[in-house]
BAFI-3210 file (N, C-alpha, C; in Angstrom, 3 decimals, decimal comma, padded with zeros to 6 digits):
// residues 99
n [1|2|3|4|5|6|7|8|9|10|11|12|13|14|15|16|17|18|19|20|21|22|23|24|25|26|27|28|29|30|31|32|33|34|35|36|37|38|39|40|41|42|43|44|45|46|47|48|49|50|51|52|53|54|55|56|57|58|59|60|61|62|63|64|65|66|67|68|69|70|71|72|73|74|75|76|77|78|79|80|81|82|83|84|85|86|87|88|89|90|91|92|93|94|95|96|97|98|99]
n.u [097,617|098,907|101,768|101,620|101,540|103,595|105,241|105,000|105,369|108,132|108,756|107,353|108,809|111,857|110,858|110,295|113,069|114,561|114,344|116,418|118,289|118,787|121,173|123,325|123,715|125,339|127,288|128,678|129,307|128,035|126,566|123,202|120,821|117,954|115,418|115,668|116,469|114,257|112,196|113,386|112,755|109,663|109,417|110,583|108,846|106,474|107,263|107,894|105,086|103,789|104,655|104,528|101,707|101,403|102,853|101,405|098,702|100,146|100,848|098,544|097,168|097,102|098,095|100,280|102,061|105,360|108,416|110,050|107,766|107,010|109,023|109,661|107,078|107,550|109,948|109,086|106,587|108,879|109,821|107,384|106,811|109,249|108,857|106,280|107,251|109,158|107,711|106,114|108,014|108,790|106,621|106,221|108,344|107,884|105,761|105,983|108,043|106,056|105,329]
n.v [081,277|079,580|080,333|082,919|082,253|082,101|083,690|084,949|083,261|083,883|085,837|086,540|085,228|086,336|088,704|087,635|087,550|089,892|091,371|090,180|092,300|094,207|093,211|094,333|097,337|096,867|094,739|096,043|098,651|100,542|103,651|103,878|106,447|107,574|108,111|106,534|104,353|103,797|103,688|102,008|099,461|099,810|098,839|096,565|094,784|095,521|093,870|091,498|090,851|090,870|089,558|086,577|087,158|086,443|083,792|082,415|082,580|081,765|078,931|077,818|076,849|074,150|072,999|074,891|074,576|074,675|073,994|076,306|078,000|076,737|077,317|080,242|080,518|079,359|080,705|083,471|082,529|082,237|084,585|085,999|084,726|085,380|088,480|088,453|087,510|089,511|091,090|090,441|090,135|093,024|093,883|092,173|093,420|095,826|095,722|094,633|097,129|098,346|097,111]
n.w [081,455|083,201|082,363|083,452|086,195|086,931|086,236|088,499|090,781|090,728|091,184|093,687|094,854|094,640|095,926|098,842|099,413|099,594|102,262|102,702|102,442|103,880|105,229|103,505|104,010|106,659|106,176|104,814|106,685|106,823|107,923|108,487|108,703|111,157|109,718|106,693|107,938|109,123|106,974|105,514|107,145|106,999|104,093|104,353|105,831|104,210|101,951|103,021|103,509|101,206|099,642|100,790|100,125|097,464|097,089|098,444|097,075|094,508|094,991|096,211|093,433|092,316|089,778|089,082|091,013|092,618|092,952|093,565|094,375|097,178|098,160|098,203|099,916|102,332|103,034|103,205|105,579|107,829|107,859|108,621|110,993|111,922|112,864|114,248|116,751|117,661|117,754|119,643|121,681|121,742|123,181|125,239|127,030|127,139|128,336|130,236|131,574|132,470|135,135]
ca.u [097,442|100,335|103,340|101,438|101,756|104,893|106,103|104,367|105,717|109,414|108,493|107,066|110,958|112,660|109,990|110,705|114,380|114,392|114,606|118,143|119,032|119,311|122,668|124,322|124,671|125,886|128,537|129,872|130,074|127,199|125,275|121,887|119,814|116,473|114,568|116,400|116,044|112,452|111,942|113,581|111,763|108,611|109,537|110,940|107,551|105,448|108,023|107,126|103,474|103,250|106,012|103,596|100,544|101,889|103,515|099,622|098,158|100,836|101,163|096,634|096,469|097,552|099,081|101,439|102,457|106,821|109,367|109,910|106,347|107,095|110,371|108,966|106,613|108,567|111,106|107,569|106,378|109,265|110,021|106,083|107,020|110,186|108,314|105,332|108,200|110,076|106,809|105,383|109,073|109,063|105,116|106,107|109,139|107,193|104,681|106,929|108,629|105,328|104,764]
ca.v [081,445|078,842|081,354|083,876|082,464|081,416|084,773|085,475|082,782|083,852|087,913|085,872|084,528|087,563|089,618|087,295|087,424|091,541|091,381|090,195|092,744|095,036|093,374|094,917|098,520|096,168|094,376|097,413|099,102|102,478|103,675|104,795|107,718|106,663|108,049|105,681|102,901|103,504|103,703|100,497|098,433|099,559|098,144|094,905|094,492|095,294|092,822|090,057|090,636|091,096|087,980|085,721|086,638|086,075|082,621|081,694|082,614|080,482|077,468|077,070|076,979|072,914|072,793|075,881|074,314|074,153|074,204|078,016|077,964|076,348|077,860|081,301|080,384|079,050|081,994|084,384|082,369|082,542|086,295|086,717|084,031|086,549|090,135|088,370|087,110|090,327|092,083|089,587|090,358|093,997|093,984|091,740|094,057|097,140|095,100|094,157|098,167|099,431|096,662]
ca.w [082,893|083,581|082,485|084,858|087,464|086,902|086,536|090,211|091,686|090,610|091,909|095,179|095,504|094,852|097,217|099,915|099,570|099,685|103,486|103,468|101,478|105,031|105,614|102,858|104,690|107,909|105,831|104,242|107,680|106,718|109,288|107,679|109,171|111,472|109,183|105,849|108,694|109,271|105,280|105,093|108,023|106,287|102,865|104,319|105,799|102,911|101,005|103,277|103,317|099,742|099,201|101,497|099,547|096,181|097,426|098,423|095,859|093,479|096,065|095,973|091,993|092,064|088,307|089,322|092,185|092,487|094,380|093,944|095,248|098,193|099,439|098,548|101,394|103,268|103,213|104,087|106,130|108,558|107,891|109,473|112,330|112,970|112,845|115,395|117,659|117,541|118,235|121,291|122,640|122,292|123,851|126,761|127,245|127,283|129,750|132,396|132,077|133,672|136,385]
c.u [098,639|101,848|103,056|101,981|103,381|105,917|106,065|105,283|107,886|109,495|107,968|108,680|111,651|112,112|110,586|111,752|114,761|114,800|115,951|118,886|119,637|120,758|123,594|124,804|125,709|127,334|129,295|130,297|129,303|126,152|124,515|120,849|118,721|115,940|114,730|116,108|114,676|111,854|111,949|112,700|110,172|108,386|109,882|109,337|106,450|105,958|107,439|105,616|103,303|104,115|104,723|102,435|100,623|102,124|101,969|098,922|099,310|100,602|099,363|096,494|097,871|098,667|100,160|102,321|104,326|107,375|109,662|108,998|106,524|108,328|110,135|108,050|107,289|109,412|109,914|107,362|107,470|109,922|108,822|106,346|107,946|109,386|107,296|106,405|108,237|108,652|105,896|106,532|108,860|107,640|105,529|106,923|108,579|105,882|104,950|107,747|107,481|104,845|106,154]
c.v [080,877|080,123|082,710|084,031|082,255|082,249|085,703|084,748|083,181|085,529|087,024|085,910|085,541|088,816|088,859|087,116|088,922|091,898|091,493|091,058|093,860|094,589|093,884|096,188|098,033|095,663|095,294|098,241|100,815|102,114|104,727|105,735|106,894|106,882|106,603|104,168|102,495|103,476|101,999|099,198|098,466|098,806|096,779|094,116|094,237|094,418|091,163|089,792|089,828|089,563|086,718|085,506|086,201|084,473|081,917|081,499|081,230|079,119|076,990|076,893|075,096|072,781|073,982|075,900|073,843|074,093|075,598|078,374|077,623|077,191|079,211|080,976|080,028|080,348|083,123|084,185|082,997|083,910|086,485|086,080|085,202|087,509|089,498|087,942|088,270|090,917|091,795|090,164|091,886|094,631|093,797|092,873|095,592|097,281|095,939|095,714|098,768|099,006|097,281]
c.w [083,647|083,586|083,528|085,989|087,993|087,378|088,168|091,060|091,730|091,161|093,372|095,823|095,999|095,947|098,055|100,406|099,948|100,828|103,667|102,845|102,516|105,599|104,375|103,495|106,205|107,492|105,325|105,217|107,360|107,709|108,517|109,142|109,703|110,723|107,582|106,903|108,839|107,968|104,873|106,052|107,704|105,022|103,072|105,085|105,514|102,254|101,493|103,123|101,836|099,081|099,405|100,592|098,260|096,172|097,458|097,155|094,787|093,757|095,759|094,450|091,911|090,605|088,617|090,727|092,084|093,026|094,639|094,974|096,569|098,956|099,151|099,499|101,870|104,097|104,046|105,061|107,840|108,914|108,866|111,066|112,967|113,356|114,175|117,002|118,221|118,226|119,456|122,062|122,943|123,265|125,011|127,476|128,319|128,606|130,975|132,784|133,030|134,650|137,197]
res [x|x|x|x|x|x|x|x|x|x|x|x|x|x|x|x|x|x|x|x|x|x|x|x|x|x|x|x|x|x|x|x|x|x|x|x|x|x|x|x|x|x|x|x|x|x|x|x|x|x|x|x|x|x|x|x|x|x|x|x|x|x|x|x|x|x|x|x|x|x|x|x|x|x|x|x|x|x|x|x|x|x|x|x|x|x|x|x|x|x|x|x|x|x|x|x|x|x|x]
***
């Protein structure tokens, strides 16, 4: 059960790292298609979800508890803090266009 989770909590990491993987077409200087953009803002989304719940899951089982464990949350965590930000901003935004 131990090497399980082990192997979860090291797919947690790499899920929650996935995100930054959108500056590679930025640093190379390619401009991707909306649709290729909207492909990708869905997958970095499901990445964090799916990162986050993995990280939980590892982080509550005490004996599989590591530091991976932790900074995979961590890393989730503040991926979900951004996306609710990002999405209070573009709400209020969208508010204040129709007062």
């Amino acid at each position: 059960m131990e090497k399980k989770l082990q192997k979860m909590s090291l797919a947690a990491l790499i899920i929650s790292i996935f995100p930054l993987a959108t500056f590679i077409p930025v640093l190379l200087h390619i401009t991707l298609t909306d649709g290729i953009r909207s492909v990708w803002a869905v997958g970095n989304i499901l990445s964090v979800f799916v990162g986050l719940t993995l990280s939980i899951v590892c982080v509550k089982s005490r004996e599989s508890r590591s530091a991976v464990n932790i900074i995979s949350t961590i890393i989730s965590s503040f991926w979900v803090l951004l996306m609710g930000g990002i999405f209070a901003f573009a709400l209020l935004h969208h508010l204040l266009l129709l007062l």
